[in-house]
Residue, then its C-alpha position, 0 to 999 in steps of 0.5 A: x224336566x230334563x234340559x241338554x246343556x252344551x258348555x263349551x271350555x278352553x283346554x290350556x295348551x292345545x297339545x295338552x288337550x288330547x291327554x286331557x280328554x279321556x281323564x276328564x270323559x271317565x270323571x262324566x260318567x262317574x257323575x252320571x253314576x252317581x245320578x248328577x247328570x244323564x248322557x256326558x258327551x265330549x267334542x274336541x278340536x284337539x288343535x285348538x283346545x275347545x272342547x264342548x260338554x254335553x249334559x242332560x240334567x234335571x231342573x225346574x228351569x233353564x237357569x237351573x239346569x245351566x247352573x246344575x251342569x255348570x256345577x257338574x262340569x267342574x266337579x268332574x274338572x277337579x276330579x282329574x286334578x285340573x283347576x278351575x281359574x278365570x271359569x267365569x269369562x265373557x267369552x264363555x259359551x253355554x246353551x241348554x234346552x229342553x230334552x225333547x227339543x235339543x235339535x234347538x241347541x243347534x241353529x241353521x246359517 
């Protein structure tokens, strides 16, 4: 089954952000290349440095799909030369869906 996933990352230094972008966006569609994800996708709010990464994965289960894309998601951060520290935080949001009912990622307020 295919799942969207949206991870949402924190660019150190806001002014960096923008430089970063298309680096990290050419890693994405190598992956995609090569198969290990489907439709990359960056949103950027450059003035504060979060970015958010969409990517549609095989997995069996959500779970699955989160750690696939999780997995993506920072190959494609070391293929531009950046590192990964404290990737593991409270504060990170990450969502995944079924493909054909991505529309759930987003909710009404």
């Amino acid at each position: 089954m295919r799942y969207t996933t949206i991870q949402e990352i924190h660019v150190l230094g806001p002014s960096s952000c923008g430089p970063r972008l298309a680096p990290l966006m050419a890693a994405l569609l190598d992956l995609e290349a090569d198969g290990s994800v489907m439709d990359p996708d960056l949103t950027a709010d450059i003035t504060s440095g979060v970015v958010d990464v969409e990517l549609t994965v095989e997995a069996t289960e959500p779970i699955s799909a989160l750690t696939k894309a999780a997995a993506a998601l920072r190959a494609a951060i070391a293929a531009v030369g950046e590192g990964t520290p404290d990737w593991e935080t409270a504060t990170a949001a990450m969502h995944v869906a079924p493909e054909d009912s991505a529309d759930s990622l987003l909710s009404a307020a």
